[in-house]
C-alpha positions as CSV (number, residue, x, y, z in Angstrom):
1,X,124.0,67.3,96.0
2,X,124.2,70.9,95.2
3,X,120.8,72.7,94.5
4,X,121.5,73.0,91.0
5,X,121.5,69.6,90.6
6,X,118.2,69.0,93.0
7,X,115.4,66.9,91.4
8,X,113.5,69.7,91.7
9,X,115.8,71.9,90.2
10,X,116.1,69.5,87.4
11,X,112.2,69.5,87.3
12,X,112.3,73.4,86.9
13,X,114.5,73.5,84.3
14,X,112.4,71.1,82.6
15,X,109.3,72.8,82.8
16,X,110.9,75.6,81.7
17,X,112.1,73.9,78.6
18,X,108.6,72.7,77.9
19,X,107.2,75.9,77.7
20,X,109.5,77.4,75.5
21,X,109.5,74.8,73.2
22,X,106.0,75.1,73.2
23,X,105.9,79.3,72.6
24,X,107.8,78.4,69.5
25,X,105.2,76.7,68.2
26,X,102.6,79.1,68.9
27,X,104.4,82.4,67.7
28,X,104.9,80.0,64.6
29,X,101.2,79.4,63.7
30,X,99.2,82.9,62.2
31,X,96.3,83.8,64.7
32,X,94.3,83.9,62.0
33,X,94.3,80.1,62.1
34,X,93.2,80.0,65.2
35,X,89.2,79.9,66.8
36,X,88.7,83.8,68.4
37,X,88.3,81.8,71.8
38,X,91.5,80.0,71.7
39,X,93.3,83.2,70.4
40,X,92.2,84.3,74.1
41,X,93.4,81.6,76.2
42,X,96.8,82.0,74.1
43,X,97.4,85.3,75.0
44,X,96.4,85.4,78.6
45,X,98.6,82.2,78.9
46,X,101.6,84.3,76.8
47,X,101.0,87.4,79.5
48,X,100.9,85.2,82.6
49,X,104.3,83.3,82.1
50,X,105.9,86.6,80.8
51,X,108.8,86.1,83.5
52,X,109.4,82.7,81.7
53,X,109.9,84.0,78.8
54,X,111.7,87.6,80.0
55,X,114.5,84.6,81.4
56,X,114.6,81.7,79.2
57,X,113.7,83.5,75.6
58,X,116.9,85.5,73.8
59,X,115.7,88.9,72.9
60,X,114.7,87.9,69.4
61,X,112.5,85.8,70.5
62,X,111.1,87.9,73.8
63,X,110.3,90.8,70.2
64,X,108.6,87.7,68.0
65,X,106.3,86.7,71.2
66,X,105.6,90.5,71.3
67,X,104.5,90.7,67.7
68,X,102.1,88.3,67.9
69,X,100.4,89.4,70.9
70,X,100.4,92.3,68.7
71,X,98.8,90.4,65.6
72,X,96.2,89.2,67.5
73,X,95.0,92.3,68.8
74,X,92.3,93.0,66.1
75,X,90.6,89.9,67.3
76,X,88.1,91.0,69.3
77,X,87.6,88.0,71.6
78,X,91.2,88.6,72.5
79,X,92.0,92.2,72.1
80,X,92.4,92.9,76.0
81,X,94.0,89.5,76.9
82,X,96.7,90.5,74.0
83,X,96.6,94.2,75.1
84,X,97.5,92.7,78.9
85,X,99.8,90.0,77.7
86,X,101.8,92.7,75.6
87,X,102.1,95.2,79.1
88,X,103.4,92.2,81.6
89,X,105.5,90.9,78.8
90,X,107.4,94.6,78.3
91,X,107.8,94.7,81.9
92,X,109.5,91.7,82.6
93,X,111.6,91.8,79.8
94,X,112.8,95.2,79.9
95,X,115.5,94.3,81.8
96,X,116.4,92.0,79.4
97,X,116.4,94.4,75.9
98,X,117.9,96.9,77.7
99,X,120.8,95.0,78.8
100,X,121.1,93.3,75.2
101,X,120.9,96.5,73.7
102,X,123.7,97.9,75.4
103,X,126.1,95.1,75.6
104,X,129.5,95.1,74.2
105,X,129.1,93.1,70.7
106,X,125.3,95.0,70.1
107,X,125.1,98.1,67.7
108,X,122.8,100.1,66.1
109,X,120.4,98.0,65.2
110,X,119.7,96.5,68.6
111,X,118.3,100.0,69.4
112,X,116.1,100.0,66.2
113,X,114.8,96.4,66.5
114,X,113.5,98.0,70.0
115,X,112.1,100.9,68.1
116,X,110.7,99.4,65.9
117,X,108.8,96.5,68.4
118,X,107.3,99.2,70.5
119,X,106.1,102.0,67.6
120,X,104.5,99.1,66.3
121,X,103.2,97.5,69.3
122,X,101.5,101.4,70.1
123,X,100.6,101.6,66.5
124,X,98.3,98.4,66.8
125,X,97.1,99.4,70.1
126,X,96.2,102.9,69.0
127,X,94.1,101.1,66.2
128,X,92.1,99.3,68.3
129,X,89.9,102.1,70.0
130,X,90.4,100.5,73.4
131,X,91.2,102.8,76.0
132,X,92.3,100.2,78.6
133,X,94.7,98.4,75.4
134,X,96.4,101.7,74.8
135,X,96.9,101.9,78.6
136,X,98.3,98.7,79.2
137,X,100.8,98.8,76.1
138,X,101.5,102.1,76.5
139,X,102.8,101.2,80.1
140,X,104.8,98.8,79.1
141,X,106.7,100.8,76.0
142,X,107.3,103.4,78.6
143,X,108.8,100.5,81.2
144,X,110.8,99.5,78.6
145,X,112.3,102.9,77.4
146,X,113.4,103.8,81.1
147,X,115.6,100.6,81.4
148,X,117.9,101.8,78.3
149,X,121.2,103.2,79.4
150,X,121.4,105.8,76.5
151,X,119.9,108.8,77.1
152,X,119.8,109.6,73.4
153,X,118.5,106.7,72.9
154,X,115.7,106.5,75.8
155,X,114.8,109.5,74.0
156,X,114.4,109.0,70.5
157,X,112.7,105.7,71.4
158,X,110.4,107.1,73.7
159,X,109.5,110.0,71.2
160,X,108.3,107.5,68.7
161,X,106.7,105.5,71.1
162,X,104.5,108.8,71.5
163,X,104.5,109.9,68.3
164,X,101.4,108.2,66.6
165,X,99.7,109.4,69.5
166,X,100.4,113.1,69.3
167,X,99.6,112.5,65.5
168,X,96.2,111.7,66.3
169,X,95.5,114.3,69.0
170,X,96.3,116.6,66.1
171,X,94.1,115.5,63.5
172,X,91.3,115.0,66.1
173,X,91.6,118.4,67.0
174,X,91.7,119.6,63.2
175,X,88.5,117.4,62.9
176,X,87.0,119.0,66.4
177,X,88.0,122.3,64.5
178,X,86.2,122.1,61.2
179,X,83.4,119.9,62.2
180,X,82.3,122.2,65.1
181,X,80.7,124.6,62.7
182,X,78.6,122.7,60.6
183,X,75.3,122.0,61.9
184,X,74.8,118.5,60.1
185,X,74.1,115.3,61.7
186,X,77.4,113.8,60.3
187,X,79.2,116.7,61.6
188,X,78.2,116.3,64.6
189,X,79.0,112.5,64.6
190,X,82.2,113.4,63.2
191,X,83.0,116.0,66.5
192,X,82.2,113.0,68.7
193,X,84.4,110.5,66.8
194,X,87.2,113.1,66.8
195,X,86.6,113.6,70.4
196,X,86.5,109.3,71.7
197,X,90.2,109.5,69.8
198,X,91.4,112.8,71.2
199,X,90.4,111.3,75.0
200,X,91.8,108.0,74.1
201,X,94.8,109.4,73.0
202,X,96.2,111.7,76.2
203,X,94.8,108.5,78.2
204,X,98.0,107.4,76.6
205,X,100.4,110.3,77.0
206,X,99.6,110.2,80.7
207,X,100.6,106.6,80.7
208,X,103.5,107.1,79.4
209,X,104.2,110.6,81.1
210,X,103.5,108.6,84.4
211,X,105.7,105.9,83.8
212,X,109.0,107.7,82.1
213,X,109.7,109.9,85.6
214,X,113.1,109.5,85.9
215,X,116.2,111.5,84.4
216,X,119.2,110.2,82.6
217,X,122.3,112.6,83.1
218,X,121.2,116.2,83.2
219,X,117.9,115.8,81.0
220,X,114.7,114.3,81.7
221,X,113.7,111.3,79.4
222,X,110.4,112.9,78.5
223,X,112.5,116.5,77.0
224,X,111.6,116.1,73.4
225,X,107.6,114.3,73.6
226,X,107.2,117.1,75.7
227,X,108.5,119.1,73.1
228,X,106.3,117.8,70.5
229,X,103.2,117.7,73.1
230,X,103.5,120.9,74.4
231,X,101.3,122.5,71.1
232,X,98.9,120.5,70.9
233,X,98.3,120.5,75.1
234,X,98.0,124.6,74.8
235,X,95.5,124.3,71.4
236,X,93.2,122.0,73.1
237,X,92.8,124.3,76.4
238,X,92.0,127.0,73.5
239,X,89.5,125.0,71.9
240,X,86.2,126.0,72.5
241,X,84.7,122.7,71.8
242,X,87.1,121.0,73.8
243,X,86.5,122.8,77.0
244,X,82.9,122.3,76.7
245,X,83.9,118.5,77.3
246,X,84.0,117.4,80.6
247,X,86.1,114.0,79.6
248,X,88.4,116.1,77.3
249,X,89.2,118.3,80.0
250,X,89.7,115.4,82.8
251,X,92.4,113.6,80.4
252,X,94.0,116.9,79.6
253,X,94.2,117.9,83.7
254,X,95.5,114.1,83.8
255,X,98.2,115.1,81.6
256,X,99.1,118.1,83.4
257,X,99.1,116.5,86.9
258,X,101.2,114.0,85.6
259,X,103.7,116.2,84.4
260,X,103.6,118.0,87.6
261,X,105.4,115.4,89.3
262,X,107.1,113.6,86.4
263,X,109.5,117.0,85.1
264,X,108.5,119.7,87.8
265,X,111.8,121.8,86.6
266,X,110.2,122.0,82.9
267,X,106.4,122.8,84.1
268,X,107.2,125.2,86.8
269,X,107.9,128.2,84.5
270,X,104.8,127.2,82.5
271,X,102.7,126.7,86.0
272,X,101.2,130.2,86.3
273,X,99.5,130.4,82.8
274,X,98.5,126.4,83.3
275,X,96.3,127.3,86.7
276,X,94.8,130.3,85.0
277,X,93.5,128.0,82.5
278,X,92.6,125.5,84.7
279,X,90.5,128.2,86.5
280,X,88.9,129.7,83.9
281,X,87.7,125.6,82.8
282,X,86.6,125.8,86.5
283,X,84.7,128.3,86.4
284,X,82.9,127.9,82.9
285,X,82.3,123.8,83.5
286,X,82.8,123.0,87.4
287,X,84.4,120.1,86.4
288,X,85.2,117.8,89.5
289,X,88.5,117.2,87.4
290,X,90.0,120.8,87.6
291,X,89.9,120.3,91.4
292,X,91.8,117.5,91.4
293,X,94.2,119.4,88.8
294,X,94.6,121.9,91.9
295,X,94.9,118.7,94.2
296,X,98.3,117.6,92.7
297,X,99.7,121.2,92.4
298,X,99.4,121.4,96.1
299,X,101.2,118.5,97.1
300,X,103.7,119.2,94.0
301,X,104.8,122.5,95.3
302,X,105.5,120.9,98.4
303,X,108.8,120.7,96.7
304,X,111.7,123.5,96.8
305,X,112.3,122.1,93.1
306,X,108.8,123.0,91.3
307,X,108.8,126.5,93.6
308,X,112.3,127.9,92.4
309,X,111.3,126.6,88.8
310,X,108.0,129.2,88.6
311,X,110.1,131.9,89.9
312,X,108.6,132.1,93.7
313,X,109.8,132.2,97.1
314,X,108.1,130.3,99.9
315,X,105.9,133.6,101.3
316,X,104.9,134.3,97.0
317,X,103.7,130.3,97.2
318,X,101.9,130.6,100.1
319,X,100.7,133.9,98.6
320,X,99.6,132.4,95.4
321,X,97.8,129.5,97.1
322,X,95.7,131.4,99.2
323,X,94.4,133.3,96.8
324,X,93.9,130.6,94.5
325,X,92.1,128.5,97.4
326,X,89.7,131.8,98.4
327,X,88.5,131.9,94.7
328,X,87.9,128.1,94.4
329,X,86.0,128.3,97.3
330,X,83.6,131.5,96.0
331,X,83.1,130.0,93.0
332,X,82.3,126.7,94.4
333,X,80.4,127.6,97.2
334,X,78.2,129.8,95.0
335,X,77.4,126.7,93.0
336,X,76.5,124.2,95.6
337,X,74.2,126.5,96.9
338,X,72.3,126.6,93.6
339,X,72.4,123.1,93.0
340,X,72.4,121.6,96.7
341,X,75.1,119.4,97.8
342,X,73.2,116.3,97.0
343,X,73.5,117.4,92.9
344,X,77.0,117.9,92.9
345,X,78.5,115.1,94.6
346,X,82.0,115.3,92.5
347,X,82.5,119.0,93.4
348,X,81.8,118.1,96.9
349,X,84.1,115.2,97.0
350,X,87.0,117.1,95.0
351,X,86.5,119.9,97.3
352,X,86.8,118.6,100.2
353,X,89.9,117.0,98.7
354,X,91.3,119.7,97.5
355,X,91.4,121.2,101.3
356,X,93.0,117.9,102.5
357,X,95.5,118.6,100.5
358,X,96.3,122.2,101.9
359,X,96.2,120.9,105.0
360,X,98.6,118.4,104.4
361,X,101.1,120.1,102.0
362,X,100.2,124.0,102.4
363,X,98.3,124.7,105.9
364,X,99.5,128.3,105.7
365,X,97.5,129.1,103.1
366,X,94.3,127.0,104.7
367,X,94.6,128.6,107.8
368,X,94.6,131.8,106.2
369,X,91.6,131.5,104.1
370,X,88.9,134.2,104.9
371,X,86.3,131.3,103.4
372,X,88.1,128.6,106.1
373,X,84.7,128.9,108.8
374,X,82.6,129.1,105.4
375,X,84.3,125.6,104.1
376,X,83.9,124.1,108.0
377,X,80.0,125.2,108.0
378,X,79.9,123.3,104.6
379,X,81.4,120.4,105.5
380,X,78.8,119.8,108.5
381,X,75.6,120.8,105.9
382,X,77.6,118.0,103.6
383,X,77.1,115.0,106.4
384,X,73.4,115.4,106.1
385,X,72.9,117.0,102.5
386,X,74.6,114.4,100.6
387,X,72.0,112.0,101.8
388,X,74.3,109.2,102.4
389,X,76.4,109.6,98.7
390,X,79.2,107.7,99.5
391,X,82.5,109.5,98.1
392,X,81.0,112.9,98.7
393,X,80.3,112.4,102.4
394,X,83.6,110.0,103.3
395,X,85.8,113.0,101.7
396,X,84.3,115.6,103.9
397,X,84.6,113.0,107.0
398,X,88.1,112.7,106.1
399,X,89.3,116.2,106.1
400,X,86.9,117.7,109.2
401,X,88.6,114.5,110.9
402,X,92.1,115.7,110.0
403,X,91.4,119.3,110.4
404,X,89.8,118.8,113.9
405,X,92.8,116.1,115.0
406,X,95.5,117.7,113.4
407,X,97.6,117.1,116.4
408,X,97.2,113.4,116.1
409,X,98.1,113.0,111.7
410,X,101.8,112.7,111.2
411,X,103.2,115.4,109.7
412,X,106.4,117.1,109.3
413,X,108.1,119.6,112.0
414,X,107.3,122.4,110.0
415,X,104.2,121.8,109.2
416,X,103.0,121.4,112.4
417,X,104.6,124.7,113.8
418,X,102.4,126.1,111.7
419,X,99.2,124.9,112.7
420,X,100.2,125.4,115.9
421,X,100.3,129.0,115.2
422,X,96.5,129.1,113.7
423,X,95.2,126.6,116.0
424,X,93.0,128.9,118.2
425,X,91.5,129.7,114.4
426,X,90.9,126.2,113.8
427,X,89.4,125.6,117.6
428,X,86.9,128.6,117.3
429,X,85.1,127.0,114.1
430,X,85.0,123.8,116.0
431,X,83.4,125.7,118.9
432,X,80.7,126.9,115.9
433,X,80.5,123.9,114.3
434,X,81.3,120.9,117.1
435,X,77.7,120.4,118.0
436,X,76.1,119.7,114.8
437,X,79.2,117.6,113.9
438,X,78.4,115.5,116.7
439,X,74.5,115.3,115.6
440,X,75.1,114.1,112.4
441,X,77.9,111.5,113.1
442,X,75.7,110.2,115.8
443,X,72.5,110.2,113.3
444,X,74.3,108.8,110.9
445,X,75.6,105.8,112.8
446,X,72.4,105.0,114.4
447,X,71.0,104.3,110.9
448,X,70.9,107.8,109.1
449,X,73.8,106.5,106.9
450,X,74.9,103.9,104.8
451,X,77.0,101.1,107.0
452,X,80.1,101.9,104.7
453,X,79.9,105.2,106.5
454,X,79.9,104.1,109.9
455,X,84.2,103.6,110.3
456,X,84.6,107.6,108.6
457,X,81.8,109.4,110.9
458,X,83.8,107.1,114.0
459,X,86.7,108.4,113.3
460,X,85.2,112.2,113.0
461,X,83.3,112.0,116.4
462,X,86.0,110.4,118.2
463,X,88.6,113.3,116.4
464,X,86.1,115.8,118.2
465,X,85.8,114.2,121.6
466,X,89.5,113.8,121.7
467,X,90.7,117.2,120.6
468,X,88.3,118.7,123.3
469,X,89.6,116.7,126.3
470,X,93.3,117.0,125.1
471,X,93.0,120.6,125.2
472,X,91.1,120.2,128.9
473,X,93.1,121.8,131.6
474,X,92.0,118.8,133.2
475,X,92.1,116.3,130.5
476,X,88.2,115.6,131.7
477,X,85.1,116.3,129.6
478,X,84.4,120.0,129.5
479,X,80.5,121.1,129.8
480,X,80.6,122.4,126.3
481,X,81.1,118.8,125.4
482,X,79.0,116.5,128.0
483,X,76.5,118.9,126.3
484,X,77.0,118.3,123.0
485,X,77.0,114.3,123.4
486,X,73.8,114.7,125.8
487,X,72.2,116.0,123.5
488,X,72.5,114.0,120.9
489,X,72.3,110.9,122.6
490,X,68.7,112.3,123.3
491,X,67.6,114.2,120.2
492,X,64.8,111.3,119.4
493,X,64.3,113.5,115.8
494,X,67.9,112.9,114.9
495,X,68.3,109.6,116.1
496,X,67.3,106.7,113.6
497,X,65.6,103.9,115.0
498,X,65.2,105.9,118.4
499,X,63.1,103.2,119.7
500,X,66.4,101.0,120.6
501,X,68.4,103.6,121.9
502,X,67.1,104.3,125.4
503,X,68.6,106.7,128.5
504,X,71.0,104.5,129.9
505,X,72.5,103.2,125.9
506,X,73.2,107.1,125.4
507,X,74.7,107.6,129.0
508,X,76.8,104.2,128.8
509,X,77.9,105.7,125.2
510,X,79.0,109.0,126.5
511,X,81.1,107.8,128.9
512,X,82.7,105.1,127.0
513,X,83.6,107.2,124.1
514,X,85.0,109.9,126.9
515,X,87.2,107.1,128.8
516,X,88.9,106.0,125.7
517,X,89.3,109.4,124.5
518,X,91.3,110.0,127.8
519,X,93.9,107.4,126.7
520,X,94.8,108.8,123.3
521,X,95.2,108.2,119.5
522,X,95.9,104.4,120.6
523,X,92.4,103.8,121.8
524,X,90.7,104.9,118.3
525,X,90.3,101.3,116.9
526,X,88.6,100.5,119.8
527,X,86.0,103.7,120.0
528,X,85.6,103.1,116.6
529,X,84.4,99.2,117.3
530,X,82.0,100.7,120.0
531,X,80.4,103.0,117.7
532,X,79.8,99.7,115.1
533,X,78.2,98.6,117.8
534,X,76.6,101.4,118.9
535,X,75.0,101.1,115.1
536,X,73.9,97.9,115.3
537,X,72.1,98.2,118.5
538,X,70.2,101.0,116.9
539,X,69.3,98.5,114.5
540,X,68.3,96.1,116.2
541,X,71.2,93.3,115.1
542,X,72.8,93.1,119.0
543,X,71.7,93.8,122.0
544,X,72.8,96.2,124.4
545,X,74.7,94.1,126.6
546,X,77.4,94.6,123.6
547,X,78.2,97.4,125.3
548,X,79.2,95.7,128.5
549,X,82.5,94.6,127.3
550,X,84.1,98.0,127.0
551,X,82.5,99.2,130.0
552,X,84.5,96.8,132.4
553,X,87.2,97.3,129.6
């Protein structure tokens, strides 16, 4: 018999029946009938078989589920289950509305049913105060507006989808305004309310910049909230209060890098004035956030689009970057050396992010840095001064480890070429800087770092000792380096747990790590399983004769 006809076929069709028969029944009870526990179980069972109901329900009945994970919202038992329930429904059933929208017999008020479900759906979710609701149902409105074939239409929807959103930013920000100069205790209160909605509400204009990327015919989807946005984005990088936020600023940079990539042609005439802000937060808060603000325009100007659009050529980017990087770095490096490294572990790890990023999307302007060896000398003090912060440390591991092995990260022709051209640049700071890398990879592993650590500080050493004998005439160990690894393999103040590591460990360590070096990028899993080992011996959880195996290896 034909598969449609299969028992278990038949048995699908069934089950399929069963639960749609029995979603009538529950969108036809109030929640407020209901115990606040049982409200939970509904929804999270309504989310998870949102693919049932995106194929078996009509679109009527796809909108009446929605409402009521909607109504039951202001539960609080079930807020989040609803708030989830109502983002995997809209995305499976996008499809689905769209299409019904659109067909030949719909009209009007296909598209204003729609409208009307989502502005709705937001407006519950906005009422809420839960930043992870608005998320979720913000997603899915946005999901649902990019599946509509009308542009007009994608639109209008998607501008009152945003709409109660931007209304609050502005009334916040009117509260923020007027509340900021009183000295009372309830104005004060009233400042912080104003500021948990203003937060709360570009969470949700980055959800739904972030999921509306795509254009329809010659205009972006995202034209007129931008529209209607774009005020109230420029008033709150004014506000004095505002910028004094470290959360208000994060969402608002969230906004912008979102933007960045969602309608580059529209933000790139606006770019210049944005970055001057987003300095000028930088250097008033050193907020982590602005760093990763300059993150995203680095990789989004990797594009010809974004470039033409803020009137530059490729030598004015370059141009612009570099000068933009030398004053991060003054600023920055200024205020870590007040602080100490291990005080500003966000800077450090958005810093060191932030040159990743040049590397990978703009090593021109890197490699031209006059603060470059400055930044290098950092990022060895960072291995020790962090004292073991996780993020902090594994960022700077990541971009010494690309920096040194820039050979060995895929990257495109052009980019490459280019390093090529600096490279002597980048070798003399690892002739500066290689030894005390070593140290403190080797320190760390033996115990001077958390275990976490151990596979990033691997990979860094091993991106040193392979660099070094690539460039070999002789593709041997050089002196500069059997030096380097001697000496830490015998610096009994820098190695942890000293006692385990004896002569012939180091030795056996130094030559291993050299052999597979010898044989290339494919040998790193390997070195790194050595060093693990290597750690472990140090603490006393194997025995040397782990070491045996890639000897004879």
């Amino acid at each position: 018999s034909s598969g449609r006809d299969s028992p278990i076929s038949s048995d699908g069709n069934s089950t399929t029946l069963g639960l749609t028969q029995l979603v009538g029944s529950i969108c036809s009870s109030p929640t407020s009938s209901r115990h606040h526990l049982v409200m939970s179980g509904i929804c999270t069972f309504l989310g998870s078989y949102s693919t049932v109901w995106a194929n078996s329900c009509p679109p009527q009945s796809v909108l009446e589920i929605l409402a009521y994970l909607a109504s039951a919202i202001p539960t609080p038992a079930a807020t989040e289950a609803a708030g989830k329930g109502m983002r995997l429904l809209l995305i499976a059933a996008g499809p689905k509305l769209a299409k019904a929208a659109a067909s030949p017999g719909a009209d009007q008020s296909s598209y204003n049913f729609i409208s009307a479900a989502l502005t709705q759906s937001m407006e519950t979710a906005l009422s809420t105060g839960n930043v992870t609701v608005m998320e979720n149902v913000s997603e899915g409105c946005a999901r649902v507006c990019v599946q509509l074939k009308d542009s007009s239409q994608t639109k209008a929807i998607l501008t009152s989808v945003a709409m109660p959103s931007l209304r609050r930013c502005r009334s916040s920000l009117d509260a923020i305004s007027i509340s900021s100069h009183r000295s009372s205790g309830q104005a004060a209160s009233q400042v912080e309310a104003a500021t948990h909605t203003l937060i709360s509400c570009l969470a949700v204009l980055k959800q739904l910049i972030r999921f509306c990327d795509a254009s329809i015919g010659e205009t972006h989807v995202l034209t007129d909230v931008l529209t209607a946005a774009w005020p109230i984005l420029k008033d709150i990088s004014t506000n004095s209060t505002c910028r004094r936020n470290e959360d208000v600023l994060g969402r608002l940079f969230n906004v912008h890098s979102q933007l960045l990539n969602a309608v580059p042609a529209l933000i790139g005439p606006h770019f210049k004035d944005i970055i001057s802000f987003v300095v000028q937060a930088y250097e008033e808060s050193f907020c982590a956030s602005a760093l990763e603000y300059v993150s995203a325009a680095v990789e989004a100007f990797d594009s010809e689009q974004i470039v033409v659009a803020a009137g530059l050529d490729e030598q004015g980017k370059s141009a612009l970057f570099r000068q933009l990087l030398s004053h991060v770095y003054q600023c920055t490096f200024a205020y870590v050396q007040k602080r100490g490294p291990s005080d500003c572990p966000q800077v450090i790890k958005a810093l060191f992010e932030v040159s990743q990023r040049y590397l990978l999307f703009c090593p021109q302007s890197l490699c031209q840095c006059p603060e470059l060896p400055s930044l290098f000398s950092l990022g060895t003090a960072c291995l020790t001064e962090c004292k073991g912060e996780i993020d902090s440390t594994r960022s700077c591991l990541v971009f010494l480890t690309q920096i040194i092995g820039w050979k060995s990260i895929h990257l495109p022709a052009s980019k490459v070429e280019v390093l090529g051209i600096f490279s002597s640049i980048i070798d003399n700071i690892l002739l500066q800087n290689g030894e005390i890398v070593i140290k403190s990879c080797i320190g760390g592993i033996s115990g001077g770092a958390p275990q976490i650590l151990w596979p990033s500080l691997s990979e860094c050493l091993f991106a040193v000792i392979m660099h070094i004998i690539s460039e070999s005439p002789t593709g041997e160990p050089n002196a500069i380096l059997q030096n380097w690894l001697q000496s830490a393999m015998t610096d009994n103040s820098l190695l942890n747990n000293s006692q385990n590591i004896t002569s012939d460990i180091g030795t056996s360590m130094i030559q291993i790590l050299c052999d597979l070096a010898k044989q290339g990028l494919k040998s790193k899993p390997k070195a790194k399983m050595v060093m693990i080992d290597f750690g472990k011996i140090a603490k006393g959880e194997t025995t040397p004769e782990a070491l045996q195996a890639y000897s004879m290896a």
